[in-house]
C-alpha positions in Angstrom: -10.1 -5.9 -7.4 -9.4 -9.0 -5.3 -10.0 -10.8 -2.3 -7.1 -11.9 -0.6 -6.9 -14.9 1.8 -4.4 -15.8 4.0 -3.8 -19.0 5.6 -2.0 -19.9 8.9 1.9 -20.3 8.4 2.3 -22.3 11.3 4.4 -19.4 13.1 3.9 -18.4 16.7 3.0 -15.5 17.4 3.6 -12.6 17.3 4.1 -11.5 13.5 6.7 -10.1 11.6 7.1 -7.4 9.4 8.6 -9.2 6.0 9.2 -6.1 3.6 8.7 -2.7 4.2 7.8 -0.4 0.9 5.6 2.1 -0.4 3.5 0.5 -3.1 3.7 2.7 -5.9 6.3 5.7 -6.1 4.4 9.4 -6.5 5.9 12.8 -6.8 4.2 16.0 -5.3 3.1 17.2 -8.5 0.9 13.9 -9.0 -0.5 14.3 -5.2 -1.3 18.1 -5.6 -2.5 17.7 -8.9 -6.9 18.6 -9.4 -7.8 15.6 -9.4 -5.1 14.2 -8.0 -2.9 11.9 -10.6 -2.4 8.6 -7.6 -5.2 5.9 -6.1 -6.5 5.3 -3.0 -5.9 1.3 -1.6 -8.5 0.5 0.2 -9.1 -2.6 2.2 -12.3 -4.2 3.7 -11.9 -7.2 6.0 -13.9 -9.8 5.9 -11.8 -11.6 9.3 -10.8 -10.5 12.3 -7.4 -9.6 12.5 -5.9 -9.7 16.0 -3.0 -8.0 18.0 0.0 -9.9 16.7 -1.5 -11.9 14.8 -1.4 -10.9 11.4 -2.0 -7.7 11.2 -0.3 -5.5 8.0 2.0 -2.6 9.7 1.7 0.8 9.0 4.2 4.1 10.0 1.4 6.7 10.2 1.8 9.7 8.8 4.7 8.3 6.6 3.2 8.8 3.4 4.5 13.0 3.8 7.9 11.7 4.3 8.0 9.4 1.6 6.2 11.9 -0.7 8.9 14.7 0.3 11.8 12.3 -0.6 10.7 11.3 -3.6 10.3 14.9 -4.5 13.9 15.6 -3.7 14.9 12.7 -5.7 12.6 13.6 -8.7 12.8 10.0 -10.2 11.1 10.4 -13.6 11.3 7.1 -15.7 9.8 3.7 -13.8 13.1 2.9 -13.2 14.0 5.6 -11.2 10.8 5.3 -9.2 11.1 1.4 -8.3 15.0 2.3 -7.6 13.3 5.0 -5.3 10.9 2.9 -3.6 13.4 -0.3 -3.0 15.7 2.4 -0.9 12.6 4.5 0.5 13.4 4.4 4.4 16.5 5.2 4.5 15.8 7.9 1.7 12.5 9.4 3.7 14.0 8.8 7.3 11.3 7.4 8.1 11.6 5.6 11.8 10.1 2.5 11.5 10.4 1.9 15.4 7.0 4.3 14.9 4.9 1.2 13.1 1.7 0.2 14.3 -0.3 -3.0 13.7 -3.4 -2.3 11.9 -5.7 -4.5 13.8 -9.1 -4.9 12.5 -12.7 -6.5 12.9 -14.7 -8.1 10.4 -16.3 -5.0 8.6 -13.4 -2.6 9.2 -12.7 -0.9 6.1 -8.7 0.8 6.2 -8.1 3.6 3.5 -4.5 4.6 2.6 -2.2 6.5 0.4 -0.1 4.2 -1.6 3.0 6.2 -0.6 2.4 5.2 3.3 5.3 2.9 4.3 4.1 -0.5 5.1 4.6 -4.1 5.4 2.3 -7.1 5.5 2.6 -10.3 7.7 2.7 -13.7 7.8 -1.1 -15.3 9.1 0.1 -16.4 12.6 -3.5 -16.6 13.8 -5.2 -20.0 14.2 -7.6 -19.4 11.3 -7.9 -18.0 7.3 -7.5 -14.0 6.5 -10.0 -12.9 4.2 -10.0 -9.0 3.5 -11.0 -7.5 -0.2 -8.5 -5.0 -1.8 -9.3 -2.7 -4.2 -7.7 0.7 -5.1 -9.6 3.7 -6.3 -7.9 6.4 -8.8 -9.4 9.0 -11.2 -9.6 8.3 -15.2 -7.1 11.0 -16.1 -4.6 9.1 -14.1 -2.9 7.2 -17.0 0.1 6.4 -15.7 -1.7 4.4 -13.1 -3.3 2.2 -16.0 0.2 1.2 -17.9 2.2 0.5 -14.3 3.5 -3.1 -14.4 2.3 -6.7 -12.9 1.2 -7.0 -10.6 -2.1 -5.4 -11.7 -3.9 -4.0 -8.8 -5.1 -1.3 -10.8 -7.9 -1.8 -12.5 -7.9 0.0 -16.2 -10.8 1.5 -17.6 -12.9 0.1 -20.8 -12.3 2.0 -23.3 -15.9 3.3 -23.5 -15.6 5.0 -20.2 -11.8 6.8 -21.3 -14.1 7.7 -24.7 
């Protein structure tokens, strides 16, 4: 869906997390569904991406958290579910002292639920970031296709809903 390039901010190393979230809110009954009513974000990087340099961070294993709170909240409209997502640590209790740097070589493809806690990172690396994003997700998914800007999700031509 895009290819994303990052240039050098001028920072010393090593980077910073700016803004933990989940990128799209998702209740159990949407992840257990057959098939499954979410999408996959899948990255393939086109750059090396170095130990402090510019890596995106990831809490492993935090998309069961994050996907247990939100059933205990149960936010139905958008509303609810952006309200969810812009207070999902504390909701989850997710530790984000448990975040790793997802470091990567040119080639390295990263797969990942968008209900995994994250945060991306300023390019404090000597050189460009190129990586290619796209997200994968199942036609019957509708609610994917009518989420907001911005539009990583791809909708499909009408032939193919036919």
């Amino acid at each position: 869906q895009m290819l994303l390039l990052t240039h050098p901010c001028g920072a010393p190393p090593p980077a910073r997390a700016d803004g933990w979230h989940v990128d799209t809110t998702f209740l159990p009954e949407e992840w257990d569904a057959a098939p499954r009513r979410t999408f996959l974000q899948i990255f393939c990087y086109a750059s090396p991406v170095r130990p402090g340099g510019a890596a995106t961070l990831v809490v492993p294993g935090s998309h069961h958290k994050t996907l247990a709170a939100a059933g205990r909240a149960a936010p139905r409209t958008e509303e609810e579910r952006w309200a969810f997502a812009a207070d999902v640590v504390r909701l989850s209790g997710v530790d984000l002292s448990e975040a790793v740097e997802l470091t990567c070589d040119a080639g390295d493809v990263a797969v990942f639920s968008p209900m995994l806690l994250h945060s991306g990172s300023n390019n404090v690396a000597d050189q460009p970031r190129y990586a290619f994003h796209c997200s994968y997700h199942d036609a019957s998914a509708g609610r994917i296709r009518h989420l907001p800007a911005p539009v990583f999700y791809d909708t499909f031509p009408e032939s193919m809903e036919r």
